[in-house]
TIKE-945354 format. One record per atom (N, C-alpha, C): residue in three letters; x, y, z. Coordinates in nm, 2 decimals, decimal comma, always signed. Atoms other than C-alpha are relative to their C-alpha. Layout:
% residues N
ALA  X  Y  Z
...
This chain:
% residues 216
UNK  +0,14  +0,01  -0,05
UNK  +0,36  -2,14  +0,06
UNK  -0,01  -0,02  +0,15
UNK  +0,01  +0,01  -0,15
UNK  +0,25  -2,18  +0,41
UNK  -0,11  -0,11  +0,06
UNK  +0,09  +0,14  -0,05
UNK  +0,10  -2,50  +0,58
UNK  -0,10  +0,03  +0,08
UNK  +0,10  -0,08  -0,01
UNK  -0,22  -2,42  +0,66
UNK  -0,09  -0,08  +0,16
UNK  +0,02  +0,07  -0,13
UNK  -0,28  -2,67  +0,96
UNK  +0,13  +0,01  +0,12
UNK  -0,12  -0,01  -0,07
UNK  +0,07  -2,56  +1,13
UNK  +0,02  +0,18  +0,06
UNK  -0,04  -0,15  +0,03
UNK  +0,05  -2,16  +1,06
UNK  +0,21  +0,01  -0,04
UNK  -0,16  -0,05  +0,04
UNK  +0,43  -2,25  +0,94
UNK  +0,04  +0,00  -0,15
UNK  -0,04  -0,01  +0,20
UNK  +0,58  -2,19  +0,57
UNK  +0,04  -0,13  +0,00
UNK  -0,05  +0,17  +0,01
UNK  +0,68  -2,54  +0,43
UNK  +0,10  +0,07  -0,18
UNK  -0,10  -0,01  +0,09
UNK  +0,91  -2,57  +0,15
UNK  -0,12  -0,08  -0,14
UNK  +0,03  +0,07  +0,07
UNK  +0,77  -2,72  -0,21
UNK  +0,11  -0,02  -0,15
UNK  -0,07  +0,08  +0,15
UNK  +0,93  -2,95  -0,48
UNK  -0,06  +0,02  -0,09
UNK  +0,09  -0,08  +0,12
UNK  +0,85  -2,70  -0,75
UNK  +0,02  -0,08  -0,16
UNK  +0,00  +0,09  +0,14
UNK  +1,03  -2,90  -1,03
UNK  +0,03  -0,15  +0,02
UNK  +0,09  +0,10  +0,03
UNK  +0,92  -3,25  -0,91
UNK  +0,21  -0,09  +0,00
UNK  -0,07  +0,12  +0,02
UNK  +1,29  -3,41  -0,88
UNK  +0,05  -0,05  +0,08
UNK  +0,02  +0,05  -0,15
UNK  +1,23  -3,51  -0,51
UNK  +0,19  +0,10  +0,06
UNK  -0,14  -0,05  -0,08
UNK  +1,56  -3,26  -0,38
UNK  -0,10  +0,17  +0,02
UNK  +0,03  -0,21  -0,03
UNK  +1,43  -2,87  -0,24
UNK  +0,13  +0,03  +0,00
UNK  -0,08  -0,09  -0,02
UNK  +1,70  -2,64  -0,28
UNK  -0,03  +0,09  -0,13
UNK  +0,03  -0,09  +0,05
UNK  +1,73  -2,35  -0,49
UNK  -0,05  +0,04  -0,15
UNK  +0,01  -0,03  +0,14
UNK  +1,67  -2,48  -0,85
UNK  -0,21  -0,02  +0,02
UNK  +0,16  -0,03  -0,02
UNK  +1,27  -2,47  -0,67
UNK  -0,08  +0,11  +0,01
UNK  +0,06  -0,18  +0,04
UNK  +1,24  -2,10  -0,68
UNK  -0,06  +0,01  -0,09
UNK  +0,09  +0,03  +0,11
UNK  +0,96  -2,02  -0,87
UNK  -0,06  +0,21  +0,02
UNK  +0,04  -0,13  -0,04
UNK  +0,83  -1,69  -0,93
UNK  -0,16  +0,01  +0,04
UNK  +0,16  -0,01  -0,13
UNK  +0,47  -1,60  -0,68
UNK  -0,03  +0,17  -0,05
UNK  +0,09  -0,14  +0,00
UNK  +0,37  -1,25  -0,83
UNK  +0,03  +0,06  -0,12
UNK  -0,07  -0,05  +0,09
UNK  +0,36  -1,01  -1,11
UNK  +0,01  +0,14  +0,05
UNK  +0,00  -0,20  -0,09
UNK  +0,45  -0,61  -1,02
UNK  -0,04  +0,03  -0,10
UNK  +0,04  -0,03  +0,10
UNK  +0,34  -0,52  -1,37
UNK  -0,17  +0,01  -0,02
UNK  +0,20  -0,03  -0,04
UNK  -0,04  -0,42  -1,39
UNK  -0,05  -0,05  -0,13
UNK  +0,05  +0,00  +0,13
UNK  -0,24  -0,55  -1,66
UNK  -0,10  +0,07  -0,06
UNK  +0,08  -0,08  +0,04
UNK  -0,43  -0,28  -1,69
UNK  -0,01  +0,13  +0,07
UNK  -0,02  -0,11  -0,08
UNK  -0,37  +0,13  -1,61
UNK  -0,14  +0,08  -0,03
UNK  +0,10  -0,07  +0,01
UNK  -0,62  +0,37  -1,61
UNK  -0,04  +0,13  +0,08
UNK  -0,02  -0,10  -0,02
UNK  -0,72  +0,71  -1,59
UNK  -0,16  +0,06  -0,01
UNK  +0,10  -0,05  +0,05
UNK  -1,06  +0,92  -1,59
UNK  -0,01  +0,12  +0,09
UNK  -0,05  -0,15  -0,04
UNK  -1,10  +1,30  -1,57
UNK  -0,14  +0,05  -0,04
UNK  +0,09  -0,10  -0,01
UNK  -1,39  +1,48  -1,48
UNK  -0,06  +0,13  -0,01
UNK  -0,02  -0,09  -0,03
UNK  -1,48  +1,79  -1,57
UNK  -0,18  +0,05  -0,04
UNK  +0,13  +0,00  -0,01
UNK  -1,84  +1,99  -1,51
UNK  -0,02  +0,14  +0,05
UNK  +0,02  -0,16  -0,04
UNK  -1,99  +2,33  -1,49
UNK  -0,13  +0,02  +0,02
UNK  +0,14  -0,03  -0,01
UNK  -2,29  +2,48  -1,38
UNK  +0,01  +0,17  +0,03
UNK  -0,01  -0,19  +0,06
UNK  -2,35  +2,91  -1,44
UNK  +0,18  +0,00  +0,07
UNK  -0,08  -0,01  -0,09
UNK  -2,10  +2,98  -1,21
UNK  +0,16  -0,10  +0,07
UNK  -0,07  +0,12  -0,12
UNK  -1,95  +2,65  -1,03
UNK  +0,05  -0,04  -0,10
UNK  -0,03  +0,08  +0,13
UNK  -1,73  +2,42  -1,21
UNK  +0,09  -0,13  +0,11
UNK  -0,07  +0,13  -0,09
UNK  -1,60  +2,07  -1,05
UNK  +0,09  -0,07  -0,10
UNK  -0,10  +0,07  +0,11
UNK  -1,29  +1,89  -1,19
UNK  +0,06  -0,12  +0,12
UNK  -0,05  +0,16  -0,12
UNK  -1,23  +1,50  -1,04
UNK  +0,11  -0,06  -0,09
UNK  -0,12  +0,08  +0,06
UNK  -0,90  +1,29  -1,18
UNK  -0,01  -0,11  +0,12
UNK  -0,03  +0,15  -0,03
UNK  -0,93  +0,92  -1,11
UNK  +0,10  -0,06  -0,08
UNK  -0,09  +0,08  +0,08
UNK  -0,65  +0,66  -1,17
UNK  +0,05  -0,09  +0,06
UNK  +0,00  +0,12  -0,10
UNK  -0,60  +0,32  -1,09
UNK  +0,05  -0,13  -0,12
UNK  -0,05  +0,11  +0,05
UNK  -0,45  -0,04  -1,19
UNK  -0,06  -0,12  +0,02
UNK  +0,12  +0,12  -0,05
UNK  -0,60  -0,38  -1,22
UNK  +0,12  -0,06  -0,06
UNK  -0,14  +0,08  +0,00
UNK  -0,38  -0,69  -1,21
UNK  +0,10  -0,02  +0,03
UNK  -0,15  -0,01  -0,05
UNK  -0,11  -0,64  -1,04
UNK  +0,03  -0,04  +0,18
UNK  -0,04  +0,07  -0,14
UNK  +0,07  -0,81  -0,74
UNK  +0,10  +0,11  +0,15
UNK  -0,09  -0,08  -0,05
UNK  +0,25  -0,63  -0,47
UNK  +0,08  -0,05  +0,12
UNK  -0,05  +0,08  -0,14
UNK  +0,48  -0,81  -0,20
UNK  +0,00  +0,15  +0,13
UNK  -0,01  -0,12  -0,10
UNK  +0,44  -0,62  +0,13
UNK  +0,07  -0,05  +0,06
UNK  -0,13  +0,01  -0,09
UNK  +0,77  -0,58  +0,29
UNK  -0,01  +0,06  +0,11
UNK  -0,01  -0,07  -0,16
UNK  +0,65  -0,37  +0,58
UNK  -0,12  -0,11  +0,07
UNK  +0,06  +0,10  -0,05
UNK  +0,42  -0,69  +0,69
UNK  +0,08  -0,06  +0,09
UNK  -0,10  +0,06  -0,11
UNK  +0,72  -0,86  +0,85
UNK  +0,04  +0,08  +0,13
UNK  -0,03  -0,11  -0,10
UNK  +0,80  -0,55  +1,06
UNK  -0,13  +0,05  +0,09
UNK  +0,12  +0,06  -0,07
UNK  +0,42  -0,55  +1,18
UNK  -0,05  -0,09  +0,05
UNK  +0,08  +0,13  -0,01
UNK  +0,36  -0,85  +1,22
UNK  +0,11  -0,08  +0,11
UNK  -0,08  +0,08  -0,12
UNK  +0,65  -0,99  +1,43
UNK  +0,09  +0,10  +0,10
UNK  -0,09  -0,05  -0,11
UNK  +0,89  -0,92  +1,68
UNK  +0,18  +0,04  -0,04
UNK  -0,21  -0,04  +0,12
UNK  +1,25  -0,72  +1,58
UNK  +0,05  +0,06  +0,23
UNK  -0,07  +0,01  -0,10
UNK  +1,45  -0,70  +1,89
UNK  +0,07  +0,21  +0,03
UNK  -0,05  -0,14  +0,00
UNK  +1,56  -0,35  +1,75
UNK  -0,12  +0,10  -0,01
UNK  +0,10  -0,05  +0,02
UNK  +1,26  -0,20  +1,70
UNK  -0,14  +0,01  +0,05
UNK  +0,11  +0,03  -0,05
UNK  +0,90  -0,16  +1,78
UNK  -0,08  -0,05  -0,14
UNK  +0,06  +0,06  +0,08
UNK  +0,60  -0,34  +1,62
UNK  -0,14  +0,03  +0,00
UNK  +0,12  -0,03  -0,05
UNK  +0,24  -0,34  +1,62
UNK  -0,09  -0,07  +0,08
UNK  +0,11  +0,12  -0,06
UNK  -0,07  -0,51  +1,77
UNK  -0,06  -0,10  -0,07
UNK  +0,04  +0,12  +0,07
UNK  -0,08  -0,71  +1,48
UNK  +0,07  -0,15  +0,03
UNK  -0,02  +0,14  -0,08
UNK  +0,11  -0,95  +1,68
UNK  -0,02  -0,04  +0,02
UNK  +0,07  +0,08  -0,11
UNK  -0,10  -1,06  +1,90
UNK  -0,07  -0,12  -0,07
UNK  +0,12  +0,08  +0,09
UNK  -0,32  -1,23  +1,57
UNK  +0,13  -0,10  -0,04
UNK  -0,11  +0,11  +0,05
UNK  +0,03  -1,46  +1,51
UNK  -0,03  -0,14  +0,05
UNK  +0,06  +0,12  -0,04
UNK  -0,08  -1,83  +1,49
UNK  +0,05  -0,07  +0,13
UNK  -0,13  +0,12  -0,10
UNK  -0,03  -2,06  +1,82
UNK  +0,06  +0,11  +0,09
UNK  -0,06  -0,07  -0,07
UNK  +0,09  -1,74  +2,00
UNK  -0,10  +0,01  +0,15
UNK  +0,12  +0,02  -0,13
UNK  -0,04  -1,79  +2,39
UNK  -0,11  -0,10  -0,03
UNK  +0,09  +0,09  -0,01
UNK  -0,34  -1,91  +2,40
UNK  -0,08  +0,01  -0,17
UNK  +0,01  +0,02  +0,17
UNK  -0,40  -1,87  +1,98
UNK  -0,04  -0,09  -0,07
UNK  +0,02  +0,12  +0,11
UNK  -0,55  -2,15  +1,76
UNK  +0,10  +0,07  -0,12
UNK  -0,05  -0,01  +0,18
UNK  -0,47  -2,12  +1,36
UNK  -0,08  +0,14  +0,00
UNK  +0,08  -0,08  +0,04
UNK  -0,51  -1,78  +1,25
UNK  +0,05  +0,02  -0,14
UNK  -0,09  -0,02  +0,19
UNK  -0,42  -1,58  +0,90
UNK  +0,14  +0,02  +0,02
UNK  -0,12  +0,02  +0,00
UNK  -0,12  -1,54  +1,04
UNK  +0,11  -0,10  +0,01
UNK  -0,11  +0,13  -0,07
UNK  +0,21  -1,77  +1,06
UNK  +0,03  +0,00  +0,16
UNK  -0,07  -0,06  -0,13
UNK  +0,33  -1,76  +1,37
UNK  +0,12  +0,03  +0,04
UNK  -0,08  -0,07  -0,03
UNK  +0,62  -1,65  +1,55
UNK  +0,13  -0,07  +0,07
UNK  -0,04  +0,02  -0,12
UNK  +0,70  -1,85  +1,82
UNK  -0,07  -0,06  +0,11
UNK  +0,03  +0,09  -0,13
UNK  +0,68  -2,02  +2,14
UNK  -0,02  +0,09  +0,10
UNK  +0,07  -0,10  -0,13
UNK  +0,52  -1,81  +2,44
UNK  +0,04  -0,10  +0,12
UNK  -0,05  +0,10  -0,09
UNK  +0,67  -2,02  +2,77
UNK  -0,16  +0,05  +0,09
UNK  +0,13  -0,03  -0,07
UNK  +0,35  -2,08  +3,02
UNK  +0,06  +0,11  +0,08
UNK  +0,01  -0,10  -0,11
UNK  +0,51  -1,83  +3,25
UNK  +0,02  +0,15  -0,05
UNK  -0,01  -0,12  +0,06
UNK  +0,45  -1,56  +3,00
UNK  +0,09  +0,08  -0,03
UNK  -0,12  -0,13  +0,01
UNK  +0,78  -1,41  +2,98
UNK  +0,10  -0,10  -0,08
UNK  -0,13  +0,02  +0,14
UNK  +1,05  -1,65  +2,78
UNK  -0,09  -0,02  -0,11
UNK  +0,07  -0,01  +0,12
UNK  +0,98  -1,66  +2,45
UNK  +0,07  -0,05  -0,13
UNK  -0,11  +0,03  +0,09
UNK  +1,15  -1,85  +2,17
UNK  -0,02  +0,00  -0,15
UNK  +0,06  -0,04  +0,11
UNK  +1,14  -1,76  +1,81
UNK  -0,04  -0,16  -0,12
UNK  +0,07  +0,09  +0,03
UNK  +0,97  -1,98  +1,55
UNK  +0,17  -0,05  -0,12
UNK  -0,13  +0,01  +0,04
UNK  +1,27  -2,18  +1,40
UNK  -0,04  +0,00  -0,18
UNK  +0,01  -0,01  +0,11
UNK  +1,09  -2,17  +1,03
UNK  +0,05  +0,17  -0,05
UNK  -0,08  -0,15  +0,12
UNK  +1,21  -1,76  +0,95
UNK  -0,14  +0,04  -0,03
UNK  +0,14  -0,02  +0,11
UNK  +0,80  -1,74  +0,87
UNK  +0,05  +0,14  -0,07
UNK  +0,05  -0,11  +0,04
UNK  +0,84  -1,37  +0,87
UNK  +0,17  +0,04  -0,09
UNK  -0,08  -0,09  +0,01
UNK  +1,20  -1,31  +0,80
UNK  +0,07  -0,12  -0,17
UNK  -0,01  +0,02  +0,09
UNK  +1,20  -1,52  +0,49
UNK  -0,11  +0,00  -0,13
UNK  +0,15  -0,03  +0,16
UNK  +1,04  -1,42  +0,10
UNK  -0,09  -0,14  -0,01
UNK  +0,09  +0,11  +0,08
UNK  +0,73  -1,61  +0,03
UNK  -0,12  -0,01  -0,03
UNK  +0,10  -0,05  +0,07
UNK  +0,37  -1,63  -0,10
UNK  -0,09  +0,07  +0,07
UNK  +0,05  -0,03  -0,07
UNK  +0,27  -1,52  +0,22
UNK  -0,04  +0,18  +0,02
UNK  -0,02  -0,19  +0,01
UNK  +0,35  -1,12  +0,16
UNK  -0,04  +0,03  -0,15
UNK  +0,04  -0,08  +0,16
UNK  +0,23  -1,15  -0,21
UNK  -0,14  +0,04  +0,02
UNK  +0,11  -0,10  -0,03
UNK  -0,09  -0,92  -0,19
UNK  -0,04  +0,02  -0,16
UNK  +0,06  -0,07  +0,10
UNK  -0,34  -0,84  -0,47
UNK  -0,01  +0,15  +0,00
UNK  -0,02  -0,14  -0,04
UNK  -0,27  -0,45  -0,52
UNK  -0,06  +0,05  -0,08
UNK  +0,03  -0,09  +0,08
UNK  -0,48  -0,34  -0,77
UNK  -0,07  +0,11  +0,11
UNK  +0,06  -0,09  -0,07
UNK  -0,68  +0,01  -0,71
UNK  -0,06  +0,15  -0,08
UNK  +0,05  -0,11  +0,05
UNK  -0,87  +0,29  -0,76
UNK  +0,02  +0,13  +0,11
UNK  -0,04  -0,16  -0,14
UNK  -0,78  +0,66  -0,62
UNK  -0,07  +0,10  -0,07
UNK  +0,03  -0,14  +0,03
UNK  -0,93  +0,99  -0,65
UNK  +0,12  +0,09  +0,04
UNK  -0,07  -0,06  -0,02
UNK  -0,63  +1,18  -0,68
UNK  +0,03  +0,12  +0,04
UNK  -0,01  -0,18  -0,02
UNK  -0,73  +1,56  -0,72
UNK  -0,18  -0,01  +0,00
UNK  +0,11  -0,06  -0,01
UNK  -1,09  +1,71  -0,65
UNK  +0,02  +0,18  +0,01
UNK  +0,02  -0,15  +0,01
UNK  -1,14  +2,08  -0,75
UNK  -0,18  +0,05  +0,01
UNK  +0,13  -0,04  -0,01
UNK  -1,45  +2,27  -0,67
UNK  +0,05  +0,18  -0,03
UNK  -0,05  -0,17  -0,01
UNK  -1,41  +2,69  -0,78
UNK  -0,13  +0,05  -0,09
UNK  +0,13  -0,08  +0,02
UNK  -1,69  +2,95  -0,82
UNK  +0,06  +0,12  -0,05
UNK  -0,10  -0,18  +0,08
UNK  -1,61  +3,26  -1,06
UNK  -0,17  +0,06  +0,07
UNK  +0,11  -0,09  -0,04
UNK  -1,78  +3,56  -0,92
UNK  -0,05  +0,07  -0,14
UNK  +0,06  -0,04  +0,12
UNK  -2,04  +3,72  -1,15
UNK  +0,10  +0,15  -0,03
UNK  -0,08  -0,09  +0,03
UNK  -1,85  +3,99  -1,38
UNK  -0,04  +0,15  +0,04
UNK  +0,07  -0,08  -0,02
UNK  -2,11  +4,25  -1,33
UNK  +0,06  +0,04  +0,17
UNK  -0,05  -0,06  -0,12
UNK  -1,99  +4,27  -0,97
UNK  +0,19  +0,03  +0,05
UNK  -0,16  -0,05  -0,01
UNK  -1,62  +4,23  -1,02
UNK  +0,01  +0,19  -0,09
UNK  -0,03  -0,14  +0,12
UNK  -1,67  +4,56  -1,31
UNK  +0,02  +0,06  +0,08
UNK  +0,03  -0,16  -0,10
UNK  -1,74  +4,82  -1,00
UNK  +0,19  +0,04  +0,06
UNK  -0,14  +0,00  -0,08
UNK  -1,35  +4,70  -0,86
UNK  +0,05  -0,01  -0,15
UNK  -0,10  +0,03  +0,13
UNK  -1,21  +4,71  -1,24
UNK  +0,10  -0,16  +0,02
UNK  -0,06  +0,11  -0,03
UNK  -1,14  +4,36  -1,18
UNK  -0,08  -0,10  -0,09
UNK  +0,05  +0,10  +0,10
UNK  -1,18  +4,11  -1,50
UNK  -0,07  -0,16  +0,04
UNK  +0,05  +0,10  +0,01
UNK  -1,22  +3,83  -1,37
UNK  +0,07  -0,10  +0,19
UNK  -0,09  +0,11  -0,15
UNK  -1,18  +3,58  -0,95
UNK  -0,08  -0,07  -0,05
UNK  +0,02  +0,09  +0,03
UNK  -1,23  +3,28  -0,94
UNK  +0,09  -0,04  +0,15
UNK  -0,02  +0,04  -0,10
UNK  -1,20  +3,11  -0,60
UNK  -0,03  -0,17  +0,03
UNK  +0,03  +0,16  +0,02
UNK  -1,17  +2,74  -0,55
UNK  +0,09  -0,07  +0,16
UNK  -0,06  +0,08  -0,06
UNK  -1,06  +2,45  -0,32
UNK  -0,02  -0,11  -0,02
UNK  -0,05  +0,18  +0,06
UNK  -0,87  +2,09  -0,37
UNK  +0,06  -0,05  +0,10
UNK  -0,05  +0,12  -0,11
UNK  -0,81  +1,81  -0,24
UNK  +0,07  -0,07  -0,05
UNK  -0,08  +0,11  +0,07
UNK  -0,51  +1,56  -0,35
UNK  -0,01  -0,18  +0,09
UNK  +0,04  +0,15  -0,10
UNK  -0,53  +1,21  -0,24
UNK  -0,11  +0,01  +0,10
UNK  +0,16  -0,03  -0,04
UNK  -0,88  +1,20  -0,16
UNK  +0,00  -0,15  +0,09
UNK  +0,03  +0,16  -0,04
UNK  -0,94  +0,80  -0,12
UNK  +0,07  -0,12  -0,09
UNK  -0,02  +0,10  +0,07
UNK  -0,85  +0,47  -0,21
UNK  -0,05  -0,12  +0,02
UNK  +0,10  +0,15  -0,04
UNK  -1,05  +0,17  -0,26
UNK  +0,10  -0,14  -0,10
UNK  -0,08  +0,11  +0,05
UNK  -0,82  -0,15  -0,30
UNK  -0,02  -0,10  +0,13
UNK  -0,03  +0,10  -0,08
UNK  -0,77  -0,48  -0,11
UNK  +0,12  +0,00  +0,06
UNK  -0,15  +0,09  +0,00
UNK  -0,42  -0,47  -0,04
UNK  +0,02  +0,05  +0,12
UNK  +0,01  -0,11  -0,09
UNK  -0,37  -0,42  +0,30
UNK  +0,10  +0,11  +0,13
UNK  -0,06  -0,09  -0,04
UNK  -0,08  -0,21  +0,36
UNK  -0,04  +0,11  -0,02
UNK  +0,06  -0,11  +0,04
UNK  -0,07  +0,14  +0,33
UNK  -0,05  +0,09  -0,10
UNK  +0,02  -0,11  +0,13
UNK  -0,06  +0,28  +0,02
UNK  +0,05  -0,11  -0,12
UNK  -0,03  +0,03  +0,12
UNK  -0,07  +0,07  -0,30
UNK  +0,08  +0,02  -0,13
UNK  -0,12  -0,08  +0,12
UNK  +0,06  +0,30  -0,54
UNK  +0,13  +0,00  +0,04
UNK  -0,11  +0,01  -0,04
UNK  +0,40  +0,21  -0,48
UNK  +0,11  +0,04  -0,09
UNK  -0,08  +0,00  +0,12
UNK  +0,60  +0,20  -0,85
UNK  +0,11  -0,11  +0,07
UNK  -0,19  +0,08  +0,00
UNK  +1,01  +0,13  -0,80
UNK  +0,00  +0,07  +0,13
UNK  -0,07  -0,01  -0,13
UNK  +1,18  +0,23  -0,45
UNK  +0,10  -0,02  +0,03
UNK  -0,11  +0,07  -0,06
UNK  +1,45  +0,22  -0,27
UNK  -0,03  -0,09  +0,13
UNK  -0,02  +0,12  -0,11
UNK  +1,49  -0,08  -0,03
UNK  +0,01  +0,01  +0,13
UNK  -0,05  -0,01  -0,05
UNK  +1,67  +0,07  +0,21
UNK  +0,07  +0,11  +0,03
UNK  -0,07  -0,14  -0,01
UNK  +1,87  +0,40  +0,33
UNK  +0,06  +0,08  -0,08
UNK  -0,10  -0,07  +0,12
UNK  +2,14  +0,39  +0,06
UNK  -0,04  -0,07  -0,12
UNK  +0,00  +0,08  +0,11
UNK  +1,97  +0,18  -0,17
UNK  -0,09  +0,10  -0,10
UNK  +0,11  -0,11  +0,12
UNK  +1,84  +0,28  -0,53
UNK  -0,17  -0,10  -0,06
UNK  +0,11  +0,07  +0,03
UNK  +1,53  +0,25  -0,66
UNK  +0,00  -0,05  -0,17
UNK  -0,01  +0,08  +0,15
UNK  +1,46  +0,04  -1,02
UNK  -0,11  -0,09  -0,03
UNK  +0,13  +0,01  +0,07
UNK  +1,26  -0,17  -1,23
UNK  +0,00  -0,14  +0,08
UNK  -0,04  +0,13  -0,09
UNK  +1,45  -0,48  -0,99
UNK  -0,09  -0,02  +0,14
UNK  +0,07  -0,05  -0,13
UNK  +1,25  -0,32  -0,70
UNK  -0,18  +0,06  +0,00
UNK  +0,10  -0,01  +0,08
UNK  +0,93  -0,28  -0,89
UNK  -0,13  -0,14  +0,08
UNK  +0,07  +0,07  -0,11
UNK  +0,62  -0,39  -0,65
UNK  +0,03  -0,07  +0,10
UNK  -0,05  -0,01  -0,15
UNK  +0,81  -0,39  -0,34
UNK  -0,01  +0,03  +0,07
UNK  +0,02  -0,10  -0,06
UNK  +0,68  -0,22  -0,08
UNK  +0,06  +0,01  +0,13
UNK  -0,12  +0,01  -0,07
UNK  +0,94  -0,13  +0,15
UNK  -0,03  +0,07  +0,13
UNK  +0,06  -0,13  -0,10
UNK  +0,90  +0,05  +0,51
UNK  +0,10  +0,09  -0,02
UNK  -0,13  -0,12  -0,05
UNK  +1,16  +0,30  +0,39
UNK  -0,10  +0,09  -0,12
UNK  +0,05  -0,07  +0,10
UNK  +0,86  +0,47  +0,14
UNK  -0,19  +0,08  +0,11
UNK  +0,10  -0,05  -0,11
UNK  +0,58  +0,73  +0,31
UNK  -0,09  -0,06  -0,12
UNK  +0,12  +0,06  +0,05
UNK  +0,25  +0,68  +0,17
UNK  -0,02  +0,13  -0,07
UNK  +0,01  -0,10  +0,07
UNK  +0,07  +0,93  -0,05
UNK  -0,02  +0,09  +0,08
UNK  +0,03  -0,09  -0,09
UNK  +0,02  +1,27  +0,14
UNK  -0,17  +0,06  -0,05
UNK  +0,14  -0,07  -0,01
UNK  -0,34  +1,42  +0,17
UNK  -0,04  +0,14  +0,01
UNK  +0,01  -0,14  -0,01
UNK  -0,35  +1,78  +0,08
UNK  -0,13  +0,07  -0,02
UNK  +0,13  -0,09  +0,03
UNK  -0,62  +2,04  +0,11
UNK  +0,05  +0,15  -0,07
UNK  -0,06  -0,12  +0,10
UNK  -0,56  +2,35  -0,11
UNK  -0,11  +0,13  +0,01
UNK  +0,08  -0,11  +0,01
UNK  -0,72  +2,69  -0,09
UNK  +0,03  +0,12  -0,11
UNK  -0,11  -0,12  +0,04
UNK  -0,66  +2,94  -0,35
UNK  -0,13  +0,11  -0,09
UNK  +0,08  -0,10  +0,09
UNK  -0,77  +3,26  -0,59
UNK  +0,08  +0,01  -0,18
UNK  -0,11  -0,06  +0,12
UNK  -0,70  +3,33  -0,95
UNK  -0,09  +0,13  -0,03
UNK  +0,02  -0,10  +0,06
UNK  -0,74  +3,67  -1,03
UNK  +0,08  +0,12  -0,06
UNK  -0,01  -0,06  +0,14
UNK  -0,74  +3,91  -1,40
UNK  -0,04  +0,09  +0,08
UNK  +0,04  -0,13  +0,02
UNK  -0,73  +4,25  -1,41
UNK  -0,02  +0,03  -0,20
């Protein structure tokens, strides 16, 4: 957990026999959803016909692993401007974040925060992930047959789709839908890695589609 008057993680005596060490591990999330779900649209008018696929999960946890990599400072790397919100940093009160570190008044040393906030697992990266997406959107117009007859042409039908339309969830990395992954470069993905969200996974891509089907 994380001390809420300090912005630092603190340790807790989970099973009560006054010693912390490792028999205090407790588990802080579930990656398993308690509920999946799916709903499929489909709708015609003379001509037009629209087809929507929704699908989404409720109950489920997700640790965000690309939070630490945002949120602090890597020596090897670059980071973001979500820095700047790290508790106690400069001139900083308490914010939602832990903090980092010591900022020297002369703006330039800087010493890291000796708790690990970011570079150790804890309740602080567990994230509510459920979500809802519109996956695919189709819209296609069949031309009337009477005008295809003149070209001996049975039957067009012209349409355009969209994949990964939107997503309405709280969690607030990038992309929720996560499943299994790999960790890491050479690592594999599994059921061990299951609501992990790792920065080594892109996010959904957002395609636009244009196309024809046509019968002779």
């Amino acid at each position: 957990g994380r001390n809420a008057l300090a912005g630092d993680l603190i340790y807790e005596d989970v099973n009560g026999d006054g010693i912390i060490n490792d028999d205090d591990r407790t588990v802080i999330g579930n990656p398993y959803p308690k509920f999946a779900y799916g709903l499929s649209i489909n709708l015609g008018w003379k001509g037009l016909d629209l087809a929507l696929l929704f699908n989404g999960v409720s109950g489920v946890d997700i640790f965000n692993g690309v939070a630490p990599y945002a949120q602090s400072l890597w020596s090897d790397g670059n980071t973001t401007s979500d820095v700047f919100n790290a508790s106690y940093l400069g001139t900083n009160g308490l914010t939602s974040q832990p903090r980092i570190g010591e900022l020297a008044a002369n703006g330039i040393s800087f010493t890291p925060d000796a708790n690990d906030n970011y570079r150790v697992a804890n309740s602080y990266f567990v994230e509510k992930g459920s979500y809802l997406k519109l996956k695919n959107i189709q819209l296609g117009y069949n031309l009337p047959s009477k005008l295809l007859s003149r070209a001996a042409i049975k039957g067009l039908r012209i349409f355009v789709m969209a994949n990964n339309v939107f997503t309405i969830t709280k969690y607030s990395g990038i992309d929720p839908e996560i499943g299994s992954q790999n960790l890491g470069f050479n690592g594999n993905g599994g059921t061990t890695n299951r609501g992990i969200d790792s920065p080594y996974k892109y996010p959904s891509t957002r395609i636009y589609s244009f196309g024809l089907n046509l019968s002779f």
